[in-house]
C-alpha positions in Angstrom: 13.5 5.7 -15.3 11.6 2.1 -14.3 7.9 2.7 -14.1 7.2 1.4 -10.8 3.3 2.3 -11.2 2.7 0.3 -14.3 4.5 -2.6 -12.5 3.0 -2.4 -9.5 -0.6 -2.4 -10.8 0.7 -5.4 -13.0 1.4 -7.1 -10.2 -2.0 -6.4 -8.9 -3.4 -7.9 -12.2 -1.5 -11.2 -11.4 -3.2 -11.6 -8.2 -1.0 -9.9 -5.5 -2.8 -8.0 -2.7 -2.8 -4.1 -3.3 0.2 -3.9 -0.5 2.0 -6.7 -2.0 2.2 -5.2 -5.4 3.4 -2.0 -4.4 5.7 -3.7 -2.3 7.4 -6.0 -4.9 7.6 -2.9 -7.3 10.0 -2.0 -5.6 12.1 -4.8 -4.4 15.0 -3.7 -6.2 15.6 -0.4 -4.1 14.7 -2.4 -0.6 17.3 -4.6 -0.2 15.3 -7.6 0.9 14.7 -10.8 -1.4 11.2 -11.0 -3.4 9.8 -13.9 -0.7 10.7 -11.7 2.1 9.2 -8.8 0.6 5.5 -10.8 -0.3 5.6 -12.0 2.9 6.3 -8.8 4.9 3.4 -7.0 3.2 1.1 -9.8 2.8 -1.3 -9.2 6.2 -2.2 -5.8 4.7 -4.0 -6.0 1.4 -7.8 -5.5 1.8 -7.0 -2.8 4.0 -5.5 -5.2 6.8 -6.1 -8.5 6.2 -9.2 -7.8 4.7 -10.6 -5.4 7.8 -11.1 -2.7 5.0 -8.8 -0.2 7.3 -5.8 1.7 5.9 -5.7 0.5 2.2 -2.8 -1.6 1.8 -1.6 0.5 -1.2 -0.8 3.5 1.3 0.5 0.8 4.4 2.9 -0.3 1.2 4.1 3.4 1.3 5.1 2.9 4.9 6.7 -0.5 4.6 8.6 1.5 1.7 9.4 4.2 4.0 10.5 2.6 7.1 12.5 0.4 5.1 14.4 3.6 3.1 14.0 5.7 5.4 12.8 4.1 9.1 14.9 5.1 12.1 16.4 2.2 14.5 17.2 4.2 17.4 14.5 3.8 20.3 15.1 6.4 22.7 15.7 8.9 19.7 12.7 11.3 19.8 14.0 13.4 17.1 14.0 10.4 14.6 10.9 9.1 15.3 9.2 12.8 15.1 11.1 12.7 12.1 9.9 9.8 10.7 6.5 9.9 11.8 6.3 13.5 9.9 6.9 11.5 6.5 4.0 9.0 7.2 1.4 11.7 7.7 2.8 13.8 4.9 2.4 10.4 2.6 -0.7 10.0 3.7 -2.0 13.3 3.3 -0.5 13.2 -0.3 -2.3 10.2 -1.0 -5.6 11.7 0.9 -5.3 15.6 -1.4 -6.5 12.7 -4.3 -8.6 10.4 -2.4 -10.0 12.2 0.1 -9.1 9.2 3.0 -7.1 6.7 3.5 -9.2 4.0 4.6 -9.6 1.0 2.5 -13.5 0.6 2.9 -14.1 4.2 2.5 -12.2 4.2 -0.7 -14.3 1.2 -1.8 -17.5 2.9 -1.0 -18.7 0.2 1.4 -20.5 0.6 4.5 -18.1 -0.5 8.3 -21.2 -3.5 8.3 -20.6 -4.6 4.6 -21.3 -8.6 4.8 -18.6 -8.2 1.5 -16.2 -7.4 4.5 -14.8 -10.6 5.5 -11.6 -12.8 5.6 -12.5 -14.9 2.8 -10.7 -13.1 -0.6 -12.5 -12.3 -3.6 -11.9 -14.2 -6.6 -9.8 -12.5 -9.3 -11.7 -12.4 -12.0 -12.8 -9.9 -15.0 -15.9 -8.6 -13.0 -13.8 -8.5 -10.2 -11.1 -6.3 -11.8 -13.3 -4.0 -13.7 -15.4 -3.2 -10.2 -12.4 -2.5 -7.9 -10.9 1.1 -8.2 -7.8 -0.6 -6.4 -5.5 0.2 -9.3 -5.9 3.6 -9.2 -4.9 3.3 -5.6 -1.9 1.6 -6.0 -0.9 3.8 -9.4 -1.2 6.6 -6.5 0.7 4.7 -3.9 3.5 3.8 -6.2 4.0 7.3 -8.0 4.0 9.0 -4.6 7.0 6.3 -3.3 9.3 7.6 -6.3 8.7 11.1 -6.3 9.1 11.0 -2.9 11.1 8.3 -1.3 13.5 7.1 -4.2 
């Protein structure tokens, strides 16, 4: 079985927002093209463009699922009950480790951080070794297989 977690996070370590490497873990069970899939997820790493919301890891679990598993129907309200059951049992699989969802929250930072801004962080060493992000996107990715695939 492909180890989407260890790819994903690699794709973290080469510089890919936290939803765009969970994201193009995947591409091969999403049917879209790499560039499409990058692009898709790109506004929501840093927890929505850098908003420190819902972590981008976990918005890559719904990209995942409405893409697998999104209904296309709009005046179905069976689907989208449906469907909107999977997202909050996602999230609450991802919050019975972390406790929340929410990117700032996860990071330990304070809603009037200056750090919060739309300016990205460099990727460096320090950078790495100070961000718990991999562990969030090891989580996001393991949850996708087991539950999605």
């Amino acid at each position: 079985m492909k180890e989407y977690s260890k790819i994903a996070v690699q794709n973290f370590k080469n510089g890919y927002n936290c939803a765009q490497s969970v994201c193009l873990a995947f591409v091969d069970k999403l049917n879209l093209d790499e560039k499409t899939i990058l692009k898709l997820s790109s506004s929501f790493g840093g927890g929505m463009g850098r908003l420190r919301e819902v972590c981008g890891a976990v918005s890559a679990m719904f990209i995942i699922a409405g893409i697998l598993k999104g209904y296309d129907a709009s005046n179905d309200d069976a689907l989208k009950a449906n469907h909107y059951k999977l997202i909050q049992d996602l999230a609450q699989k991802f919050k019975n480790k972390h406790s929340t969802i929410i990117c700032r929250e996860l990071l330990g930072l304070d809603e009037n951080d200056e750090s919060i801004s739309y300016i990205p962080s460099k990727r460096t060493e320090e950078y790495y070794a100070q961000r718990p992000c991999e562990n969030f996107i090891q989580l996001a990715a393991e949850i996708i297989e087991k539950e999605l695939l």
